[in-house]
N, C-alpha and C positions, 0 to 999 in steps of 0.2 A: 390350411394355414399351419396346424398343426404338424401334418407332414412335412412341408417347407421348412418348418424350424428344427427337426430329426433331423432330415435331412442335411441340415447345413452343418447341426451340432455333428454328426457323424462326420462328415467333412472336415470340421475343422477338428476337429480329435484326429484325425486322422491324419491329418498335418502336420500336426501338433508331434505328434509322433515318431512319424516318419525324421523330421529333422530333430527332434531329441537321441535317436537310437545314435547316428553317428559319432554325435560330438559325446555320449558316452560310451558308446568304446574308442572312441580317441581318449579319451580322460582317464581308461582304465588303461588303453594299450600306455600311454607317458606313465602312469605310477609307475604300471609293472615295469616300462624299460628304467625307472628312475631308482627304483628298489634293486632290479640286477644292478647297475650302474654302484650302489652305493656298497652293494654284496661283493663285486668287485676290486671296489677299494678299500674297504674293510680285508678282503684277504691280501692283497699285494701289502697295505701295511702290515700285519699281523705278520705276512711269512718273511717281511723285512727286519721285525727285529728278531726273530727266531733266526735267519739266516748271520745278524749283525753277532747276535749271542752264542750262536756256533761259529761262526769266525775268530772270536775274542778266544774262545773255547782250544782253538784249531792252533790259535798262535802262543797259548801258553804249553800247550803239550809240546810244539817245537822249541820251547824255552825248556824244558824239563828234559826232552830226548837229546839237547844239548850240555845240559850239565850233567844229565845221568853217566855221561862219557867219562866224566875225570872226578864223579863226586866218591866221597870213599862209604864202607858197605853200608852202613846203618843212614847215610842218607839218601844212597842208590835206595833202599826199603821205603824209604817214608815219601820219596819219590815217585817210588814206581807205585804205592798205596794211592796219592793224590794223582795221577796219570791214570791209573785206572778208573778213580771216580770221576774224572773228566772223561775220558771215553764212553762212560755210563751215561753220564746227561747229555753230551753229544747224541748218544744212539735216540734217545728219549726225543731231543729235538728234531733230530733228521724224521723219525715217525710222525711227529706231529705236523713237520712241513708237509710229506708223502700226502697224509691227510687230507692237510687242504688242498691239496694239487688235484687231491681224485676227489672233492667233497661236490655234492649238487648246491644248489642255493638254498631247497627246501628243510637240508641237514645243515644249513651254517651256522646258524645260533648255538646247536649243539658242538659243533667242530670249534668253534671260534672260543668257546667258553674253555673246553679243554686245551685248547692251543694259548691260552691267556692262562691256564692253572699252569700247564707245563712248564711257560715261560719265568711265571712269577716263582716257581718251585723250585727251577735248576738254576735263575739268579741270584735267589737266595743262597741255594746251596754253595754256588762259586765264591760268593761272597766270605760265607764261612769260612771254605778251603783255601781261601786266599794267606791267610795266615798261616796257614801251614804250610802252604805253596814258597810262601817267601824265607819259613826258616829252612825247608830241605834247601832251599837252594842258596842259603846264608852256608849255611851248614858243609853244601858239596864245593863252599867256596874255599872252606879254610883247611 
């Protein structure tokens, strides 16, 4: 009798088992595709506004190599000062995009962190230089 009831117990553990293994790696194989999944869209946003903010970046140096044409010397200078530091945070971004384009998943916390510092740094920055941006070019008006 004793044996009889081993017996079944192994049996039924064994059963037990057998149909527990797959439905946990189906549970783990959906996280992991739902964490790439989410890794994903975390970089396609991320490299969206990094591409939006070198666009904005990209259209105010065509606004500056436009007036730089007819502006006179001293604001040709404070011109070409504020186009340089736009070229600077441009390069800054275009790195951090590169980044996440060759980042693995298992480095994206780390990528993403500094792709969000970079972001918040050169927008701040433009922000500053916006003032100054609009008197060289008050300036190469008159």
């Amino acid at each position: 009798m004793k044996k009889v009831i081993i017996m079944l117990a192994v049996i039924a553990s064994s059963v037990v088992l057998i149909n527990c293994t797959p439905a946990t790696d189906k549970k783990v194989s959906d996280a992991r595709e739902e964490i790439q999944s989410d890794i994903k869209d975390q970089k396609e946003a991320t490299a969206k506004d990094l591409r939006d903010l070198r666009d904005d970046i990209n259209t105010k140096l065509d606004k500056i190599s436009k007036k730089m044409e007819d502006a006179n010397s001293s604001s040709r200078i404070e011109l070409e000062s504020v186009k340089q530091t736009l070229i600077d945070h441009r390069d800054k971004i275009q790195t951090s995009l590169d980044k996440i384009d060759q980042s693995a998943d298992d480095k994206w916390d780390d990528i993403q962190q500094s792709a969000r510092n970079t972001y918040s740094e050169v927008k701040v920055e433009c922000e500053r230089i916006q003032e100054r941006f609009d008197n060289a070019v008050k300036n190469a008006d008159k």
